[in-house]
C-alpha positions as CSV (number, residue, x, y, z in Angstrom):
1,X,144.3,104.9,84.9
2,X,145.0,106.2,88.5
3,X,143.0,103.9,90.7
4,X,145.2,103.9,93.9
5,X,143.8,99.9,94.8
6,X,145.4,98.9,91.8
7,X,149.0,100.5,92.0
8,X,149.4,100.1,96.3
9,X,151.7,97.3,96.9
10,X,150.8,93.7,97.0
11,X,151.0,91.9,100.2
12,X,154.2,90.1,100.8
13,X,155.4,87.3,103.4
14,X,153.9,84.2,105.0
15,X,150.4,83.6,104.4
16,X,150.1,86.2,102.0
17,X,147.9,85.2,98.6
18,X,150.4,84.9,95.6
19,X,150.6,88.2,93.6
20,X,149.1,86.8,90.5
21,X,146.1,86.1,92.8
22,X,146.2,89.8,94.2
23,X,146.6,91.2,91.3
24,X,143.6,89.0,89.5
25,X,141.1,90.0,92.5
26,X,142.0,94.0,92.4
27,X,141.1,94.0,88.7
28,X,138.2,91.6,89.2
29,X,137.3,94.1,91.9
30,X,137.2,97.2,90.2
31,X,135.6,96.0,87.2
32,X,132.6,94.8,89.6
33,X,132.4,97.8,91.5
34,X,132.4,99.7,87.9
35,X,135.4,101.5,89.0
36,X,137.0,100.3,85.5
37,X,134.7,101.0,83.4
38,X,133.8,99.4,80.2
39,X,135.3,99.7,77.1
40,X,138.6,101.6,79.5
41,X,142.0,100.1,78.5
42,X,144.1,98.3,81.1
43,X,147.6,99.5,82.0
44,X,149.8,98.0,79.9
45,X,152.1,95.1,81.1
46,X,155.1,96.6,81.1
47,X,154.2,99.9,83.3
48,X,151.9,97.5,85.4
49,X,154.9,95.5,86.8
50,X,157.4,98.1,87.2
51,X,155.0,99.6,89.5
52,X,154.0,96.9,91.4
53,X,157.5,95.2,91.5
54,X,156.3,91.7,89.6
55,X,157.4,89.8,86.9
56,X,155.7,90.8,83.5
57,X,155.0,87.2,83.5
58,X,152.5,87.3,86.2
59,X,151.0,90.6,84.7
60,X,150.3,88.5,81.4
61,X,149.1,86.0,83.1
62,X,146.5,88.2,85.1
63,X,145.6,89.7,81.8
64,X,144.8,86.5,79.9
65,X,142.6,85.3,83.2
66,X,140.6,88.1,83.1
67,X,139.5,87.3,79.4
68,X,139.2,84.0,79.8
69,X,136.5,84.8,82.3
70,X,135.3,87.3,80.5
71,X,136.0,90.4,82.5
72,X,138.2,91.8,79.6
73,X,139.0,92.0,75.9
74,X,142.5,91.7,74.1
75,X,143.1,93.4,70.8
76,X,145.9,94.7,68.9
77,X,145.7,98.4,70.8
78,X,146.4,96.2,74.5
79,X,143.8,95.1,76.7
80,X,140.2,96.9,77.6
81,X,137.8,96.3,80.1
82,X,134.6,94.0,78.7
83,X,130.9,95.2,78.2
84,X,129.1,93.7,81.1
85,X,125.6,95.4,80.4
86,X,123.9,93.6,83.3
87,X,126.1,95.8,85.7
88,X,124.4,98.9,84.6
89,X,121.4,97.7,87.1
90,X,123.4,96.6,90.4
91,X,123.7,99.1,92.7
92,X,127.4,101.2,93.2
93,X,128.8,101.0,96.3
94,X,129.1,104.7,97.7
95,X,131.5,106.7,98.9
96,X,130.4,107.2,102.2
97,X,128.7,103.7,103.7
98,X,125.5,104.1,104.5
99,X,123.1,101.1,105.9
100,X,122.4,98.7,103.3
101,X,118.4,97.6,102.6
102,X,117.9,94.1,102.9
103,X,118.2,92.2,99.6
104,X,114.7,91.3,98.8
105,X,114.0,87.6,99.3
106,X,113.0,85.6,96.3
107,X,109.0,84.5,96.3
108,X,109.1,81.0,97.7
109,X,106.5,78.0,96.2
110,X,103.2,77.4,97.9
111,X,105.3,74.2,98.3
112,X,108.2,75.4,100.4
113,X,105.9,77.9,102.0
114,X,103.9,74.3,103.1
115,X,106.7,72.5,103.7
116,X,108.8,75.2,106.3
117,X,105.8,74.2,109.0
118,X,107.0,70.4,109.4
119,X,107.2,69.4,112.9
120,X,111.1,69.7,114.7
121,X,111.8,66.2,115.2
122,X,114.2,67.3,117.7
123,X,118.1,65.8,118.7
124,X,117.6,62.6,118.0
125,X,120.2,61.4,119.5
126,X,118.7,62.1,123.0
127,X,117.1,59.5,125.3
128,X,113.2,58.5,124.2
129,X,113.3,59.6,120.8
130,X,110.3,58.0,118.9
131,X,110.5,55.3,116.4
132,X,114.6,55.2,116.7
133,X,115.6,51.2,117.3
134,X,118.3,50.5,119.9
135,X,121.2,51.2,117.6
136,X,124.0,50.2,120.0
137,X,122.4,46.6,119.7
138,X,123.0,46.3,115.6
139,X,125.3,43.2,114.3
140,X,127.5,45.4,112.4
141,X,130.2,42.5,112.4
142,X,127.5,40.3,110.6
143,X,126.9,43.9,108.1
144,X,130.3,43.8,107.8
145,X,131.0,40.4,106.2
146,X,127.7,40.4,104.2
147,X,129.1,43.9,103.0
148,X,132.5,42.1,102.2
149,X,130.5,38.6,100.7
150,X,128.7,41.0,98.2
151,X,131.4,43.1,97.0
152,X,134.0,40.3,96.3
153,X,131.1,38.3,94.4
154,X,129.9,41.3,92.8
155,X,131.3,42.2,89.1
156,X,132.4,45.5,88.1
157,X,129.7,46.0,86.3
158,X,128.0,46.8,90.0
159,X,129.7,49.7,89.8
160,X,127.8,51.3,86.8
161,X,124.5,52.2,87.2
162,X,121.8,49.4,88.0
163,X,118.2,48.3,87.6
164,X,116.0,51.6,88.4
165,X,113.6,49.2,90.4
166,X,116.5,47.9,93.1
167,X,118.8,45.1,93.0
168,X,116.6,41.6,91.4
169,X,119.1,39.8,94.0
170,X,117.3,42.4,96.7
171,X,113.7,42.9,94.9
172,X,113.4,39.2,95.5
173,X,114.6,38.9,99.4
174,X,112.4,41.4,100.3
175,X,109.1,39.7,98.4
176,X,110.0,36.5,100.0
177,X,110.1,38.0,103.1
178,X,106.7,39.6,103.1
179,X,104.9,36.7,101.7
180,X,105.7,34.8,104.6
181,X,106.3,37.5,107.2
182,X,103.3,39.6,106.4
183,X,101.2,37.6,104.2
184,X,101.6,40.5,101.6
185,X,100.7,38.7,98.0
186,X,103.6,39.9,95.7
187,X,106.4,38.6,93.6
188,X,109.5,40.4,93.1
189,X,108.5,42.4,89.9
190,X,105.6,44.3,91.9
191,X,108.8,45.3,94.1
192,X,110.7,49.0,93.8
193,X,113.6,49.7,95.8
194,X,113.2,53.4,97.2
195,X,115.3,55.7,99.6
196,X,113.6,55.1,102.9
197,X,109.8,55.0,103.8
198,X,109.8,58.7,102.5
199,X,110.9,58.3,98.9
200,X,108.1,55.3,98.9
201,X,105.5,58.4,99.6
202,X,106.7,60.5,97.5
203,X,106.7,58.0,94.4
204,X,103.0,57.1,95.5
205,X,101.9,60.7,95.2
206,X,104.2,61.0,91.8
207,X,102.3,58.0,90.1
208,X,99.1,58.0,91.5
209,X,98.2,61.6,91.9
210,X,97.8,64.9,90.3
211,X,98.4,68.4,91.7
212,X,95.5,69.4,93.2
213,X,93.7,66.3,94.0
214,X,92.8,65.3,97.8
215,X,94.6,63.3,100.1
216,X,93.2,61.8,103.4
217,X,95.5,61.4,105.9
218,X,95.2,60.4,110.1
219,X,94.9,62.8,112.4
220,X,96.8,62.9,114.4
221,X,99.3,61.1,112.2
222,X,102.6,61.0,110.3
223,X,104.1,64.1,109.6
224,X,106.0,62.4,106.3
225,X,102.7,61.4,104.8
226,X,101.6,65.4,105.1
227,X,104.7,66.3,103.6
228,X,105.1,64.0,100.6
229,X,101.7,65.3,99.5
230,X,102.0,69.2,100.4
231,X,105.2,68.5,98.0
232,X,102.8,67.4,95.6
233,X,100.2,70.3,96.1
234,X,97.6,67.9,97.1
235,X,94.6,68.9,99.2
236,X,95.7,66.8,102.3
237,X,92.2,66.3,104.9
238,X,93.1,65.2,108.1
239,X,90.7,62.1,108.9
240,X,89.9,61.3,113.0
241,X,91.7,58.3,114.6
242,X,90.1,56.2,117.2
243,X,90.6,52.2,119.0
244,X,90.2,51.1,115.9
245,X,91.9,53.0,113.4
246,X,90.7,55.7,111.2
247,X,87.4,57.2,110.9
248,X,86.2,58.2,107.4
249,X,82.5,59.6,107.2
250,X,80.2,58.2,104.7
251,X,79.3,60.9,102.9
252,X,83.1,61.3,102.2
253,X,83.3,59.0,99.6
254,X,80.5,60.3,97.6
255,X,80.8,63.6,97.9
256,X,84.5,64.6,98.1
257,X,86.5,60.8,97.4
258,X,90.4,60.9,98.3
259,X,92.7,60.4,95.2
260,X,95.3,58.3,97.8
261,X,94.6,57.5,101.4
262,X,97.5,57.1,103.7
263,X,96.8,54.9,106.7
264,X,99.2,52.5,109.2
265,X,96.9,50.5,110.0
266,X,98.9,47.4,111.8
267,X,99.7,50.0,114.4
268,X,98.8,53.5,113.9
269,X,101.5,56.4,114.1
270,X,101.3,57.7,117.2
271,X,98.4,56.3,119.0
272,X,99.3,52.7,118.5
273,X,95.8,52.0,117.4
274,X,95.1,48.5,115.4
275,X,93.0,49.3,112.5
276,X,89.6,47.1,112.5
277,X,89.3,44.0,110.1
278,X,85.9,45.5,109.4
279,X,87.2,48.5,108.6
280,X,90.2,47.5,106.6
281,X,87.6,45.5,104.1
282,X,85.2,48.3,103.9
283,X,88.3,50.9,103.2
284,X,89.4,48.5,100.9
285,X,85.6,48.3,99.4
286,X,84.8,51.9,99.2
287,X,88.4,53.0,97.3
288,X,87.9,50.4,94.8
289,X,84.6,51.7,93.9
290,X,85.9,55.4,94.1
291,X,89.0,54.7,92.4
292,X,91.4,56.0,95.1
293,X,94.8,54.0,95.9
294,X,95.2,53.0,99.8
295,X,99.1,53.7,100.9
296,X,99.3,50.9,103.6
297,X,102.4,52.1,105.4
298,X,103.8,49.2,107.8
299,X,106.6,51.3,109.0
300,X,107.2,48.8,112.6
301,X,104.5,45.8,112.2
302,X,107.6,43.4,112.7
303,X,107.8,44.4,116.4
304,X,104.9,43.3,118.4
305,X,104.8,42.1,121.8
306,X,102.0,40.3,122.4
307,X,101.0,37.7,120.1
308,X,101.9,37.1,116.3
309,X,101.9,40.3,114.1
310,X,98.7,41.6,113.0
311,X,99.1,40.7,108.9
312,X,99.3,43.2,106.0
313,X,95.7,45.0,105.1
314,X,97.1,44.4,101.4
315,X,97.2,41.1,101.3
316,X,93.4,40.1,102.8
317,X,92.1,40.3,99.6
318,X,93.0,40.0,95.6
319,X,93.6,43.3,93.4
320,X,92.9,45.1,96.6
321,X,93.9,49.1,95.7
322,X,96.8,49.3,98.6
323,X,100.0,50.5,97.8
324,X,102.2,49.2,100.3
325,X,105.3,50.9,101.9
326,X,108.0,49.8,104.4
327,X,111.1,50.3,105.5
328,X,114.4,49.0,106.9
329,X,115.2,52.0,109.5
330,X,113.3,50.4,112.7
331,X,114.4,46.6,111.6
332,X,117.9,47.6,111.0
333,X,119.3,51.4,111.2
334,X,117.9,54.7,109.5
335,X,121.0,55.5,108.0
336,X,120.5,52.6,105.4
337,X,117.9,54.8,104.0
338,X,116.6,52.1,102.4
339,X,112.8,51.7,102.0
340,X,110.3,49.5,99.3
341,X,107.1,49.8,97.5
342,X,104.8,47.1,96.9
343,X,103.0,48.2,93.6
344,X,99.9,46.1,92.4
345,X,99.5,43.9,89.7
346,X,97.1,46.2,87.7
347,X,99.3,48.9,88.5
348,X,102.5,48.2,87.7
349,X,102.5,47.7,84.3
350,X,101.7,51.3,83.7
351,X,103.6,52.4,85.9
352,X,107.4,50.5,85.1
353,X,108.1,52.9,81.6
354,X,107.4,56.4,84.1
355,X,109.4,54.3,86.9
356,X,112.4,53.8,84.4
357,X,112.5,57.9,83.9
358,X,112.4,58.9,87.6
359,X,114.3,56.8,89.0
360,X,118.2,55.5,88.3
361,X,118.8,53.0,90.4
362,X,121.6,53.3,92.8
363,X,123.0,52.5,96.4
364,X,123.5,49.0,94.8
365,X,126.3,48.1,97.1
366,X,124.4,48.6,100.1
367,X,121.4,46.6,98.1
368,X,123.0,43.7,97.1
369,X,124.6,43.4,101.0
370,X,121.0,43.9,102.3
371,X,120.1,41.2,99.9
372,X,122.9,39.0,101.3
373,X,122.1,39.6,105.3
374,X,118.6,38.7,104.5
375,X,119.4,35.4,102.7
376,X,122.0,34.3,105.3
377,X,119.4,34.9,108.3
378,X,121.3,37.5,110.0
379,X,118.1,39.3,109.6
380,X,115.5,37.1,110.6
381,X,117.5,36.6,113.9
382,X,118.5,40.4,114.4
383,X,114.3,40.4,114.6
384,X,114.0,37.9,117.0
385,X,116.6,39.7,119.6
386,X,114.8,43.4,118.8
387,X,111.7,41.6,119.5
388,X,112.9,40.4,122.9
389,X,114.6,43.5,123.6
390,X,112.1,45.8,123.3
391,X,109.5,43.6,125.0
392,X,111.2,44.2,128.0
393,X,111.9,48.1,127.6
394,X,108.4,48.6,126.7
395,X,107.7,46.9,130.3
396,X,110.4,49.0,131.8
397,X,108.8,52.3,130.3
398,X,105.3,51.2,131.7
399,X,106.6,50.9,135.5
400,X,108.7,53.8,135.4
401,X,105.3,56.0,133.9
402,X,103.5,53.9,136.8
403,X,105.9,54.9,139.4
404,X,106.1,58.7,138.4
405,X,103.4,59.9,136.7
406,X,100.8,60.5,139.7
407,X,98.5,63.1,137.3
408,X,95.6,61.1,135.1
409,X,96.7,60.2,132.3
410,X,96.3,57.1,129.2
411,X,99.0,55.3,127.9
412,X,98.1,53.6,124.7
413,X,99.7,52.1,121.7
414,X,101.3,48.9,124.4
415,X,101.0,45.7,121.8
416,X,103.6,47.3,118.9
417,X,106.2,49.3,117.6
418,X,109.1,51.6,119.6
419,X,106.8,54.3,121.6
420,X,104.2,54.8,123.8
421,X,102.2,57.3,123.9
422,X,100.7,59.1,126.9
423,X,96.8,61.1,126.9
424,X,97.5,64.0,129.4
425,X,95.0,66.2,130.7
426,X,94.0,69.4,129.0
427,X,95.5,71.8,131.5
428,X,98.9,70.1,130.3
429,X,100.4,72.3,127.5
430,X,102.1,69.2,125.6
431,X,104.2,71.7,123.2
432,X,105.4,73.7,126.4
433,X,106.6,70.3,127.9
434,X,108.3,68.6,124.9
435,X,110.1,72.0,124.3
436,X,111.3,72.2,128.7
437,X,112.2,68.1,128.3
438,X,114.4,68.2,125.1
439,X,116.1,71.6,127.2
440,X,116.6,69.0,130.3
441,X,118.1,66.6,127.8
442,X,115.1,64.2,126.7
443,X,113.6,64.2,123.6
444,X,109.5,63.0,123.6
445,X,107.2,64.6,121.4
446,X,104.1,66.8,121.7
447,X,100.9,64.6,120.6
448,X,99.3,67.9,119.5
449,X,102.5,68.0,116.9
450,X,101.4,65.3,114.7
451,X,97.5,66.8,114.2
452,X,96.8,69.2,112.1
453,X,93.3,70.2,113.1
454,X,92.3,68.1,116.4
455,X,90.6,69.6,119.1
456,X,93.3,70.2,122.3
457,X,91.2,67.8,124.6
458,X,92.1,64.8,122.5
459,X,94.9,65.4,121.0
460,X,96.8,66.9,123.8
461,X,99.9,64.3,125.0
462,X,103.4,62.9,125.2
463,X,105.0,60.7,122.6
464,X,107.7,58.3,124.1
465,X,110.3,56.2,122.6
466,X,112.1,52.8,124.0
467,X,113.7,51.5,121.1
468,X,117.3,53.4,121.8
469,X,117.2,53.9,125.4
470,X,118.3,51.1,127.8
471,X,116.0,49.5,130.8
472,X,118.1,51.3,133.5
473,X,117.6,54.8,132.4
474,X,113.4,54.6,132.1
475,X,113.2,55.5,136.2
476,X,115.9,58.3,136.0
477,X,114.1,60.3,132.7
478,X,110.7,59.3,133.8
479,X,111.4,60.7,137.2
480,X,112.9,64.4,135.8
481,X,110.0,64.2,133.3
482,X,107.5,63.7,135.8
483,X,108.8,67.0,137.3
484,X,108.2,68.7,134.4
485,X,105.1,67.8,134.3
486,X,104.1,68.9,137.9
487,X,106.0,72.3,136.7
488,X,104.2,73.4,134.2
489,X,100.6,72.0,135.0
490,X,98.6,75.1,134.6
């Protein structure tokens, strides 16, 4: 054996690897590159450290590496090189370099194909972000001490895995909570703890849905509802959004029904739009008879401005078909990543043996301290502030458009929630503006984004946030966004 990389001296002083770990890359080296090859016997020990000026010791110890990992073989006759068949078909590197093809990229699923087209949601730790709550304004003293209350009362058994449904101490909180604060009719068994809004979806789609089936969603709409069923190759059909909520054609439901219907119908994502009561009873009328599931997601009905919340769709009438999804990152801070489904009676008896399989149950520290800031009315109150609060910033963001935005234009969505959202003319690229604000610092979202298939001239407009950005900045951004505007106004 004459390979020159194997016999050249080993690097030596500060920093240097150790020479056992020179020495075990060389050989691992050559083997790959099928400079040793197969079957070939390895120098023996003894000649191997006289020429490299090591121990024999760190030569044996080398040698019984490389079988342990399988690069070589020990018999009586010494050591030999290991039949690696599969490096037959990898390409040698040659003598002289030449410029490599590229490595051919592995056939992605129609899924991930889907799935790489999901809107940017941007930096979203810049000014006017949509749906992000004023996170500077969080009781983390209070999170703090219910976080200390539940751990010291919690046994070690906490610690092992728990109830695949969520925390019963949590489960229950939550139920209470929506009885009264959303007139949502459940008890805590129809309850199941989930990891944010998101994993809520993608359970729905899991347990209600096969591959293949159609999903109606709004358009324009929420981008996680288009994901969690691409993820689940439904057919997802973007249904119209007006004043009052979603449109669904007649003939729909007799000639093509929706397996699952996802609609936010206390304050629809973006356009702020209140879905009818008329409407919600004859939704809730036509999927019963077509046997399709309603996904009622009531991702920010907690903050509205005017008035008393507009109640849950689920709970206006018994064994409606509404499978119903919230969260906790606008009422207390995404990072929780702690979300809920409401499952109904006639469904979740079916459902809890598949619900034991897929999920595990976990986070149960973080549970069992949500569980414990709800009970002590740290939440309830953290509400009432965030309700104040953004009141007043919506107010602010309304003068400030007022004051600097001199084009025509709509603002709609006012009554709920953490955004507005602003119609703009056609001969106002949305996209182009979103992309030039987030580059000046600001970080509002193109209406046209969150449609998948709506005509330009109404679906064409800015989506604003309030919830992290204080009252004093609105006339500052608005002011540098209204320039954007006049910039780029074709």
């Amino acid at each position: 054996m004459t390979d020159p990389l194997l016999f050249s001296a080993l690097a030596a002083g500060p920093g240097a690897p150790s020479r056992q770990r020179q020495l075990l890359a060389r050989f691992k080296q050559a083997i790959l590159d099928g400079r040793l090859a197969a079957g070939s016997r390895l120098p023996s020990s003894r000649a191997l450290c006289e020429e490299l000026q090591v121990s024999r010791n760190t030569v044996l110890a080398v040698y019984e590496q490389l079988s342990a990992e399988g690069y070589a073989q020990a018999d009586r006759q010494g050591t030999r090189v290991a039949p690696l068949s599969s490096l037959s078909s990898l390409p040698r590197k040659p003598a002289v370099e030449v410029p490599a093809k590229a490595a051919p990229v592995p056939v992605q699923s129609r899924r991930v194909q889907t799935l790489a087209l999901t809107r940017d949601a941007g930096d979203r730790s810049l000014p006017l972000t949509p749906g992000m709550p004023a996170l500077n304004r969080f009781p983390i003293n209070a999170w703090l001490r219910a976080q200390e209350r539940a751990l010291r009362r919690a046994p070690p058994q906490v610690l092992g895995y728990g109830d695949p449904l969520g925390e019963p101490a949590l489960r229950s909180a939550i139920a209470q909570y929506l009885r009264v604060a959303r007139g949502v009719r459940c008890e805590a068994a129809q309850v199941v703890v989930t990891e944010g809004a998101q994993g809520a979806l993608s359970l729905c789609v899991r347990l209600f849905s096969n591959p293949g089936d159609t999903a109606w969603v709004e358009d324009p709409g929420y981008g996680g509802a288009r994901t969690a069923f691409h993820a689940g190759d439904l057919k997802t059909v973007g249904m119209a959004v007006d004043s009052e909520g979603i449109v669904i054609p007649e003939r729909l439901w007799r000639t093509r029904p929706a397996r699952l219907v996802h609609v936010t119908p206390s304050h629809q994502y973006p356009t702020g739009a209140v879905l009818s009561l008329a409407r919600r009873l004859s939704l809730i009328e036509q999927a019963h008879r077509a046997g399709s599931w309603i996904i009622e997601d009531d991702y920010d009905s907690e903050f509205r401005h005017r008035g008393h919340p507009v109640p849950a769709m689920q709970g206006l009438l018994p064994r409606a078909p509404v499978l119903y999804v919230g969260t906790f990152s606008k009422t207390m801070f995404p990072a929780l990543r702690i979300g809920f489904l409401v499952l109904p009676e006639s469904a979740g008896e079916g459902a809890y043996p598949a619900l034991a399989e897929l999920l595990r149950g976990g986070h149960r520290l973080e549970q069992l301290a949500l569980a414990e800031f709800i009970a002590s009315g740290q939440f309830s109150r953290h509400l009432g502030r965030m309700r104040r609060l953004y009141r007043e910033r919506q107010r602010a963001l309304r003068e400030a458009l007022a004051a600097h935005l001199k084009m025509e234009h709509e603002v709609l969505g006012g009554d709920s929630g953490l955004h507005l959202t602003v119609r703009l003319p056609e001969d106002y690229d949305d996209a182009a503006i979103s992309a030039a604000a987030r580059a000046a610092g600001i970080n509002v979202g193109a209406l046209s984004s969150f449609s998948a298939a709506r005509p330009k001239a109404t679906c064409n407009g800015l989506v604003i946030g309030y919830g992290d950005t204080s009252e004093d900045q609105f006339l500052p951004l608005i002011g540098r966004l209204g320039g954007i505007l006049r910039k780029l106004a074709r």
